[in-house]
N, C-alpha and C positions, 0 to 999 in steps of 0.2 A: 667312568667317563659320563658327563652330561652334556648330549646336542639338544639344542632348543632349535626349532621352528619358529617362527616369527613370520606375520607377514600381514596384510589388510583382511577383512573378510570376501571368503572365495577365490584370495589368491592362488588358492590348492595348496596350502599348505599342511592340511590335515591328508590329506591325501598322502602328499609328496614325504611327511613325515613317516605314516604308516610303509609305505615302499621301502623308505630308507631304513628303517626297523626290520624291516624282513632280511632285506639285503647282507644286513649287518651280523646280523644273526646267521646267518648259512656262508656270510663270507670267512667268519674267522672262527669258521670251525675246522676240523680235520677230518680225512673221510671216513674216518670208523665216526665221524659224531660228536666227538669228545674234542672238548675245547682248543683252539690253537695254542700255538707258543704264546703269541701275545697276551699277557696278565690284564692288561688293560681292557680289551676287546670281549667279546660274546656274550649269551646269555643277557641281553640287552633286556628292557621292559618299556614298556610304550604307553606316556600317560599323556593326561592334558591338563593344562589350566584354563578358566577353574575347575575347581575339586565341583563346580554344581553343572548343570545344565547349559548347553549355549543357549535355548529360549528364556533362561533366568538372566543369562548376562545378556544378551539383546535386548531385554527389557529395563535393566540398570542403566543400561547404554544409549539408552532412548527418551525423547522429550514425554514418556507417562510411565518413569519410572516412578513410582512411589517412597522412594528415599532422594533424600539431598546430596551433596557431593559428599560431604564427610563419612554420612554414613554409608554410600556405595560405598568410599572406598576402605572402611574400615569391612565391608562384606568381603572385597577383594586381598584385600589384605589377611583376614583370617582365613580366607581359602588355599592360600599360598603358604602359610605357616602348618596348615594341615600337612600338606605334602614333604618337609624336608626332610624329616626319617627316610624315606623310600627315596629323595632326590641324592642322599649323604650315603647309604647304604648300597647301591645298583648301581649297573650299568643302563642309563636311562637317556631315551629319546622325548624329547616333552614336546608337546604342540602348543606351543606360548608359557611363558613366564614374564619373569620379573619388567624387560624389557618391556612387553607387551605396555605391563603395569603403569610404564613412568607413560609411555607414547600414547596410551589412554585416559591416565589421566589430564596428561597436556590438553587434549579435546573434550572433556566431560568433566572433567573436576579442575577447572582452571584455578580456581581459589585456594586450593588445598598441593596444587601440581607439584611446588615445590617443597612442601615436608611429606609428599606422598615418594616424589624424587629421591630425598633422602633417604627414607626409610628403605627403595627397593634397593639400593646400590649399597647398603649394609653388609658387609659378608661376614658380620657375627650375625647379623639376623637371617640370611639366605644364602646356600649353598651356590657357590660361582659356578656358571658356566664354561665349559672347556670349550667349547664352540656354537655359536651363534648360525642358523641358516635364515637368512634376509628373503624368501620368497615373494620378489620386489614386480609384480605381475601390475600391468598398465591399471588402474582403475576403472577407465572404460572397459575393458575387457570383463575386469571383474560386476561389474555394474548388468552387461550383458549377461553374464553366468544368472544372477538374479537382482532383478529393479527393483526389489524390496528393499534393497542397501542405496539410500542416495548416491548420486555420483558424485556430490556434497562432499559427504560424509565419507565418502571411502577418499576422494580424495583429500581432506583432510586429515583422516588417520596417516594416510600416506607422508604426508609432508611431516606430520610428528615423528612417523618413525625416522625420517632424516635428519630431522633437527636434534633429536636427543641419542643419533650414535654419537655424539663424540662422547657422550658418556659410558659408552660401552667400551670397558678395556677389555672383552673376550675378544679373539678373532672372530670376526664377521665372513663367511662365506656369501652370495647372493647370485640369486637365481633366479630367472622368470617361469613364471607354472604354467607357460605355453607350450605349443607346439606338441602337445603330447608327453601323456604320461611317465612310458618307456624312455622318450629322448629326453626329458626334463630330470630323470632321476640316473640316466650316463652322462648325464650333465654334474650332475652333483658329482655323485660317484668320481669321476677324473678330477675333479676341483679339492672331492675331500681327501683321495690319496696325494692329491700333490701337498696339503696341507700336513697330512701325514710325513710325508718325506722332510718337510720342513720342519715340525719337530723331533725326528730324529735324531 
């Protein structure tokens, strides 16, 4: 199984992913330890995209990045082809992917947005997603978390991620990364068992 996080910068979703990771891991185990019934479930791995630094993608992402759109996004692009061995092979929680990809290019690489679009939504080229969590957290909020992030900028990222789910045929869950840690992730948690139950 592959959950992705998604979300704007400081929506908490690196957070929210990490909890969920844990969770997941100690949910479907059994009490000697050893894995549950579910074949699909446990033994989970917890990565990110991208494969480099957030202060390197902050800096692509920004008006003094040092490359043009094409070639940010061919950076982005070979950072995501790094990971599909481990995306194809595990049970894996990722904090951004391919999504991210297309809803950022939309705001940074307009020129390029749509053979950048095609290329993410490939699934000979990128392993699909089993489920999508949207941590769709107000952007003033996030803005507050830290004003180094325009309120600009975050809320344009925002509106991209809206505009290019209809391109997402994963299930989308969505969530706000307020209110607290604990209640933000039994938030999840009751949303992803009922999704659970629905593929059943």
């Amino acid at each position: 199984m592959l959950v992705v996080f998604e979300g704007v910068d400081k929506s908490g979703k690196s957070t929210l992913s990490l909890s969920f990771f844990k969770w997941l891991n100690n949910e479907y185990r059994d009490a000697d330890g050893s894995l549950a019934a579910d074949p699909h479930l446990g033994d989970f791995l917890w990565t990110k995209e991208p494969t480099f630094s957030s202060e390197e993608a902050d800096l692509l992402n920004s008006a003094e990045s040092p490359l043009n759109e094409y070639q940010r996004e061919r950076v982005f692009f070979e950072s995501r082809m790094r990971h599909q061995e481990m995306l194809s092979c595990h049970n894996v929680v990722c904090d951004r992917y391919v999504w991210s990809g297309i809803a950022y290019a939309y705001v940074f690489s307009r020129n390029c947005y749509e053979f950048a679009k095609e290329l993410y939504l490939s699934e000979n080229l990128f392993v699909a997603p089993d489920l999508y969590v949207f941590v769709d957290t107000p952007p003033e909020v996030c803005y507050d978390r830290d004003p180094s992030f325009s309120l600009e900028r975050l809320r344009a990222i925002r509106e991209a991620y809206l505009l290019t789910k209809k391109f997402i045929k994963t299930p989308v869950i969505t969530v706000q990364g307020i209110g607290g840690e604990d209640r933000t992730l039994q938030r999840l948690v009751a949303l992803f068992k009922e999704h659970r139950k629905g593929d059943a």
